[in-house]
N, C-alpha and C positions, 0 to 999 in steps of 0.2 A: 350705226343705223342710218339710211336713207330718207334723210328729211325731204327729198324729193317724191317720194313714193304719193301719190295720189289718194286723198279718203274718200273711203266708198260712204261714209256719214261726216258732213263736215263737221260738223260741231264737235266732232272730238280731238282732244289736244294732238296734233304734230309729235312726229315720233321723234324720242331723242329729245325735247323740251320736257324743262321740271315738271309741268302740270302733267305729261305722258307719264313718268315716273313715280308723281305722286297718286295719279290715276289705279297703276298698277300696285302700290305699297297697299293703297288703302284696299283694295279689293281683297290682296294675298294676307294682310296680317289682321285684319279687321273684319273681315265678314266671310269668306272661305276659311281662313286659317283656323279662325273658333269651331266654325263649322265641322273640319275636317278633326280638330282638336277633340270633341266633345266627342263624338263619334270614337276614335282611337283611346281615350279614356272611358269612356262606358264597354268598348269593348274590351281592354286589358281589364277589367275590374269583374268583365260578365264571364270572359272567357279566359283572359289570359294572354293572348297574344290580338295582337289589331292588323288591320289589312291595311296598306300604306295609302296615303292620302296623294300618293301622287297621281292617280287615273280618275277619282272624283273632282280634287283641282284643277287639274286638265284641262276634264270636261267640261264643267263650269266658268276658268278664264276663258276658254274659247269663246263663249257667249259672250264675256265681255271684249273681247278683244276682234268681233266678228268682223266689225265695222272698218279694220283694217284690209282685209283681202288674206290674201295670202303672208303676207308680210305680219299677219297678226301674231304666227306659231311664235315668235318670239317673246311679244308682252305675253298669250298663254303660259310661256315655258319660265317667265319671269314670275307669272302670278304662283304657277304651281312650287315653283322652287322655295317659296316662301309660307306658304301655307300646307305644305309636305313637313315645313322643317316644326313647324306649329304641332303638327299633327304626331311627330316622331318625340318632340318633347311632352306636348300631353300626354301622351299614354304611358311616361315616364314616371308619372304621380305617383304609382304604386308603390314606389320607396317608402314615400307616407307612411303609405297602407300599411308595410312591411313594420316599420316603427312602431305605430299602434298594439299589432301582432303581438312583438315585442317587449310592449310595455314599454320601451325608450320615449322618454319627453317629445311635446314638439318645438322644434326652436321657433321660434317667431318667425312669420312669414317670408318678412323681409331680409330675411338671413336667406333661408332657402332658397328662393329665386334668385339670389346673390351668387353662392354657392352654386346653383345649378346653369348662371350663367355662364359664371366661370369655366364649367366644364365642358357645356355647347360650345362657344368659342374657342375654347382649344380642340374640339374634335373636328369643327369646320375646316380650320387651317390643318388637322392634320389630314383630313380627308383630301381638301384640296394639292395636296402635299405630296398623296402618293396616284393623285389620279393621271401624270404623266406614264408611269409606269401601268399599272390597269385597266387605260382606258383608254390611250395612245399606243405604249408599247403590247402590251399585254391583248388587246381588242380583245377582251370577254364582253358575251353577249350583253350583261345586264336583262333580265327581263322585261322588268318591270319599266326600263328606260327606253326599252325598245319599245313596249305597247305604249305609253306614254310619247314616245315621238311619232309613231305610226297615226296615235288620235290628231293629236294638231296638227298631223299633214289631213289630215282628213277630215277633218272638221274644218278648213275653208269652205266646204259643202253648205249650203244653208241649209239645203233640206237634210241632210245627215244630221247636221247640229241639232233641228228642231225634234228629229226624230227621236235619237238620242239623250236627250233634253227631258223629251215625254216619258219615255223608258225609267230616266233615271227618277222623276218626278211618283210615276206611279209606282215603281218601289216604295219612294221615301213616304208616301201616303200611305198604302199597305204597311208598311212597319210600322208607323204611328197609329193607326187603328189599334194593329193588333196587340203593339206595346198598353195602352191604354186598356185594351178587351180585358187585359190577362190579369190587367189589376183588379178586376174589378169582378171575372167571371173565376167561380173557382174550380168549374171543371176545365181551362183552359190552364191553370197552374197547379192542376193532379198530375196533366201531362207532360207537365216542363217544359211547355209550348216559347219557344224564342228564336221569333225575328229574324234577330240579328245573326243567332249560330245559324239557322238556313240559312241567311245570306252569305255569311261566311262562304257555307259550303256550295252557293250558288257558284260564288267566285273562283275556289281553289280546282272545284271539281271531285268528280267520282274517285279519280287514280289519287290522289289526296284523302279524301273524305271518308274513303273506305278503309284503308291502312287504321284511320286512327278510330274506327267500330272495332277493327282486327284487335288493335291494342288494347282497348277497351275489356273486349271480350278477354282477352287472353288475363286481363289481373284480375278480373273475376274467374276464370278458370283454374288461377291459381292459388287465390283466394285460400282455399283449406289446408294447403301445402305451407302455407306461409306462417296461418295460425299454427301447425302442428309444429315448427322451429324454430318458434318464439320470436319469427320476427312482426308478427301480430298479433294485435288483441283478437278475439271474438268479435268485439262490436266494431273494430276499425273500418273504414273504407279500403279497398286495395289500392289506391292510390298512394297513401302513407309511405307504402315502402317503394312502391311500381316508378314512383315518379323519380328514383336513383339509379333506378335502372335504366328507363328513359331515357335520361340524363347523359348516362351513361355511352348508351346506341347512339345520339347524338355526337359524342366526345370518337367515337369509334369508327363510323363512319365518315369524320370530318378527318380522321386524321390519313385516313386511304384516301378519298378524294384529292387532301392536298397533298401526299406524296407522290400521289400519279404525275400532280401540277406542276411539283418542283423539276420531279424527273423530267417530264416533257420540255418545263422552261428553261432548263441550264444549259442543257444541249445547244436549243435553238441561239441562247443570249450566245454562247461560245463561237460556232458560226458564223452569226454576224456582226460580232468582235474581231471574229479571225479573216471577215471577210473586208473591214473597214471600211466601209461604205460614207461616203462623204454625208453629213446630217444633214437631210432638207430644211429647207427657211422652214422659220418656225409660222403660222398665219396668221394676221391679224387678229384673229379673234381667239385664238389658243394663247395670247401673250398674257402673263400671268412674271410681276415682279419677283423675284426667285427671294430675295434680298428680304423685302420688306416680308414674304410670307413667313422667312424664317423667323426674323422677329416676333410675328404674332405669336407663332407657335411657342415660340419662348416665353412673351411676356402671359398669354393663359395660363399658362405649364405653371408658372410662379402662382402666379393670381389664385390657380384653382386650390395649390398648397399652402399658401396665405387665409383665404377665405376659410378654408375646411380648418386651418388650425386657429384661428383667431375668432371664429366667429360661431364654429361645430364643437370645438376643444378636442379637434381629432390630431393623434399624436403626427409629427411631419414625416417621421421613418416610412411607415406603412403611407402615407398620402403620396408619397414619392417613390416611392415602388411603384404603385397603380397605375400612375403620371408613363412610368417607364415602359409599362406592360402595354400601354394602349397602343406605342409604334409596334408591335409585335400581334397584335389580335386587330388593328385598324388593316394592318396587310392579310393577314387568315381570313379573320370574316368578310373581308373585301372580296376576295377573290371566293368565298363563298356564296357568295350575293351575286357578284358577276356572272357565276356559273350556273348556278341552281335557285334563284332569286331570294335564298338563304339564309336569315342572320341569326347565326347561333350565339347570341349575346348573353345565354344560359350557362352554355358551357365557358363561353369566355369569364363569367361572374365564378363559377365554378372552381376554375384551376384555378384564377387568383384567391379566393379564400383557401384552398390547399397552399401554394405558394407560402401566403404571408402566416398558414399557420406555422408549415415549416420553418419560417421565421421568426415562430416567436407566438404572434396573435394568438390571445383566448378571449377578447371579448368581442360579443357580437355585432354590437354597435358598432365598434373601430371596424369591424370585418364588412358592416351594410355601406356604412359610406364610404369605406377606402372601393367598396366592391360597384359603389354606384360610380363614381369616375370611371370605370371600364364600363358600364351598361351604357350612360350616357353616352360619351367620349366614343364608343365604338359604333353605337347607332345611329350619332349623329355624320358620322367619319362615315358611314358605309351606305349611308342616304344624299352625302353631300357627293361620291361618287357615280353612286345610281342618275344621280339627276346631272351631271356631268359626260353621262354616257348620251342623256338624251340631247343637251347640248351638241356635245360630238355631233352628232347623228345632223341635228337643226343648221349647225354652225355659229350659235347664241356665243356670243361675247363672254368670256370665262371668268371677267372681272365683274361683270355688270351680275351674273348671277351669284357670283361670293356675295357682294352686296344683298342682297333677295335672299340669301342665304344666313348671311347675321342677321335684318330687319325678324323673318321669321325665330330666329333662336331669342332675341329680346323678348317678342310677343309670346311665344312656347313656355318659356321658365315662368311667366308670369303664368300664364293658362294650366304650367304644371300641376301649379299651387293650387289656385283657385278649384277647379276640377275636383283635384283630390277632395279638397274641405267641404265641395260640396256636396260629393258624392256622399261624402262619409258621413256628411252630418244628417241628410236627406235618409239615407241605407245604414240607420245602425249597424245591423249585419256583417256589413264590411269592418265593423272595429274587432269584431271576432275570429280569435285565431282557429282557424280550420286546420292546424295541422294537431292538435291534442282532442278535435271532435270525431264523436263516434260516425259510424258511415248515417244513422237516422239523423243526425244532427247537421251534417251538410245543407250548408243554405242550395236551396236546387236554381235558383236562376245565377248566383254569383259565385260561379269556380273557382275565380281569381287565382287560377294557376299561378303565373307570374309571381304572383306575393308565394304562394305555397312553397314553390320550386327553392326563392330567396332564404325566406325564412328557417325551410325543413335543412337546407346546406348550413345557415349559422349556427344553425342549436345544435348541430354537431360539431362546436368550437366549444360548447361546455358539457354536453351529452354525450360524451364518446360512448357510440354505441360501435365495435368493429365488424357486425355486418351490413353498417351503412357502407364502410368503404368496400368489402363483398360484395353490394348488389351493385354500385358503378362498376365494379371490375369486372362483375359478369355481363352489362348492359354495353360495357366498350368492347368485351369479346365479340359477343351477338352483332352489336353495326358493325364491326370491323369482317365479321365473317358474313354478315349478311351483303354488305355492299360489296366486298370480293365478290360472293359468287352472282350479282345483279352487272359487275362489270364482266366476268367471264360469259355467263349465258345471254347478259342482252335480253331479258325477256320484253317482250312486244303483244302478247294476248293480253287481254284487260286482266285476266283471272291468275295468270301469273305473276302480272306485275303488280296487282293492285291486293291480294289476296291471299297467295301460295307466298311469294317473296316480293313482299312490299319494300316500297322506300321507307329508311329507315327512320328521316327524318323525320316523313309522313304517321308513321308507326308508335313514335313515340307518344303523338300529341294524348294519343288514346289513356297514356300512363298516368299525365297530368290533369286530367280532367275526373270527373265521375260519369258513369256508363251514361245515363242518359246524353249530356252534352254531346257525349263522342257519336251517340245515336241521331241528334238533331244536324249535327253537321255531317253526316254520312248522307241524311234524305237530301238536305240539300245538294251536297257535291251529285250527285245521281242524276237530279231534277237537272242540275247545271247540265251536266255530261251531256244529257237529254237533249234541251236546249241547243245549244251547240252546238250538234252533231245537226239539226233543222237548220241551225243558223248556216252551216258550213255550206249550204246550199244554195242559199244567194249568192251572187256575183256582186251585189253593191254594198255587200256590207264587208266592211272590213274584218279579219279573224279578233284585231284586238278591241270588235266594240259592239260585241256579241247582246244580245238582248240577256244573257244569264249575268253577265256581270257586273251589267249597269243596273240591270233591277233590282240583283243581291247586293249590290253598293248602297242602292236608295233604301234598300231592308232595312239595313245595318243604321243607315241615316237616322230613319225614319224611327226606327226603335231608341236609341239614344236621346232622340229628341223627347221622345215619348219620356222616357225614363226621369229624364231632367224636368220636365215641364210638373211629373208629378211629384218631383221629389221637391222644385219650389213650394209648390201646393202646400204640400204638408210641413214645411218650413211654416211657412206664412202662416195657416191655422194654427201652428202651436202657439206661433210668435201671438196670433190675436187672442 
């Protein structure tokens, strides 16, 4: 950093001094990181999947880092780095959730945070580990790292900030309103009116948002078929079975995407093997001890088989398998993230309980937490790249964000916990296993796919039903033949691609869900698309800080908050 750089606000600490640093920690892991934390756990719990905290971070350090100039995009990309990783382990709780499900004990807190330190910590070093090859050699786009670098070039702006600011502000109002309306009016929860899944699909968009009404539709349309051959009850939800199919199109479309990758990349690595090109100095700010990361990565790897046997009484075979798996799916979903903004940490949980049943495994528990070292470990591993891409992009210091990157996984494992317990204790609901409820019986604001997805894969470790393993064999046919023909024709009309032959990945989400959910996040994506297409009209607003995403951010914000404020509420009255 340039301690010489000039402050546009004196009063603020000099860049590169502990109080700049400590400035920055406490911003990212203390009041953004909750922030983003609470938000990405009320949405894995409401929906199932959370939308990353790296572009509301962002946006938010930049306000605190305004005072710098231009020179600020760095403490932003420091604050974000750390309350992204907050936000990637909060919404990690569901494990919890999954236990409850279950019926597996809870171990005491302070185990768990223990244990899930463990596991963050080795996913960071392994992230960090393979981001030379992804993110230097490899230049995949990263998405979400690119709009995330394009905000902090762009919010040097004062008036973009403030703009953006407001945007994000009047969402997170409207979602709070209406989080709070829905409790209390009950023609607003006939409708299964939520927030956060519009915002959702403010965010993702139409060609997103529609795919997963597609899938939706479609396991109700198949609904009767499914009762008539026993793989449903009458009163089931289509979900029950849809969500292996799912599952499935995910597993199948991932595996054509990365054979295209391999093919394209070996070629090229051979080429410029064969071509021997002298290696350019490495830059200062890419310098990263090769030495000392290995170490980490070793001394977590133990720690996290340590912790999970000594403290979980999970057996060490199967913890050191998963340990093994995570180099092998940190590189997969890495470069699925990189490409398509991606992280199929589903299917990764997935093959490892096939794996280690192959090996042996039939209890479920040993199968949830050997299966959560891959959920962690790979999300934290394919966030710690994502946000190394926007580095890249900045030129931010590779060592100074690893740092920013553990502070946040300290703060996360703690937030993991707390979250889950509150949630659950606030939302009874959530202690109830949805995957043995009939479809009337479905809590309608909390889907909590996530858990469902976990759970419905373990209890086929004592439930062998063999046309569970039927409907993933038919759901990797389907992505595998759906994404073939989306790479031969290219479709490009909205009606094709978002409707006739959808993204697969998009496709699925409809399986996991129940029909309304996949119905509120289609209005959204539409409304986004909407948006958007208005917004693309400007010349001063940037593509990555569109009025739909920042609103649908402050949705998602603003309903979590809601959710939380009323679930203390009703804590508290009991408690009086």
């Amino acid at each position: 950093m340039d301690r010489t750089t000039p402050l546009r606000w004196r009063w603020l600490p000099v860049e590169g001094s502990w109080r700049y640093h400590l400035l920055l920690a406490v911003a990212g892991m203390f009041v953004l990181g909750p922030l983003a934390g609470v938000t990405a756990a009320y949405m894995n719990f409401s929906l199932g999947f959370f939308v990353g905290g790296q572009v509301l971070a962002g946006l938010l350090g930049s306000a605190v880092t305004a005072g710098y100039g231009a020179a600020g995009r760095h403490g932003a990309n420091y604050i974000q780095t750390a309350a992204a990783s907050v936000a990637s382990m909060s919404g990690l709780g569901v494990l919890l959730q999954a236990m409850a499900w279950m019926g597996l004990p809870q171990p005491p807190a302070w185990q768990m945070v223990l244990y899930l330190t463990c596991v963050g910590m080795f996913g960071v070093g392994v992230g960090m580990l393979y981001t030379p090859v992804l993110v230097d050699r490899m230049r995949l786009t990263f998405p979400s790292g690119l709009a995330v670098a394009n905000i902090l070039r762009a919010l040097t702006d004062p008036d973009l900030l403030r703009r953006s600011v407001k945007q994000l502000g009047g969402g997170a109002a409207v979602g709070l309103a209406s989080g709070l309306a829905t409790s209390r009016l009950p023609l607003l929860g006939a409708i299964e009116l939520s927030a956060s899944t519009f915002g959702a699909g403010l965010v993702i968009g139409a060609r997103i948002g529609i795919p997963a009404v597609v899938g939706g539709l479609i396991g109700v349309a198949l609904k009767p078929h499914f009762v008539g051959i026993g793989w449903l009850q009458p009163g089931d939800p289509p979900r029950k079975i849809m969500f292996l199919i799912a599952l499935g199109t995910i597993m199948g479309a991932a595996l054509i995407d990365l054979g295209l990758i391999f093919a394209r990349a070996l070629p090229r690595a051979r080429r410029e093997a064969a071509a021997r090109e002298p290696t350019p100095a490495v830059e200062d700010w890419k310098r990263v001890n090769i030495v000392r990361l290995v170490l980490w990565v070793l001394f977590w790897a133990i720690a996290t088989v340590v912790s999970g046997h000594l403290l979980l009484g999970q057996p060490v075979f199967y913890l050191a398998v998963a340990v093994a798996l995570v180099f092998l799916f940190a590189l997969v979903n890495g470069i699925s993230v990189g490409i398509s903004d991606s992280n199929p940490i589903s299917s990764a949980f997935v093959v490892t309980v096939i794996i280690l049943a192959a090996l042996g495994l039939r209890d479920p528990g040993v199968g949830l937490m050997a299966g959560a070292v891959l959920l962690v470990a790979t999300s934290v591993a394919c966030d710690m790249q994502q946000d190394r891409s926007t580095g890249w992009r900045l030129g931010t210091p590779r060592v100074l964000q690893f740092r920013y990157q553990v502070l946040g996984i300290l703060m996360g494992a703690t937030m993991a916990v707390v979250f889950a317990r509150l949630f659950m204790a606030a939302y009874p609901v959530l202690l109830q296993d949805q995957t043995v409820m009939k479809a009337d019986q479905q809590p309608a604001e909390w889907a909590s796919a996530m858990t469902y997805k976990l759970v419905g894969v373990l209890r086929g470790l004592t439930d062998e039903m063999p046309y569970q393993r039927t409907a993933i064999a038919i759901g990797v046919a389907a992505g595998a033949v759906i994404e073939v023909l989306r790479k031969r024709l290219r479709p490009r009309s909205f009606w094709l691609d978002a409707i006739v032959l959808p993204s697969p990945y998009a496709l699925s989400f409809g399986g996991f869900v129940n029909l309304p959910t996949s119905l509120w996040l289609g209005a959204g994506g539409v409304a986004g698309s909407l948006l958007d297409a208005r917004n693309s009209r400007r010349k001063d607003v940037p593509p990555d800080m569109g009025i739909a995403s920042l609103f649908g951010g402050g949705l998602i914000a603003g309903d979590a908050l809601a959710a939380v404020g009323i679930g203390v509420a009703s804590l508290l009255a009991a408690l009086v």
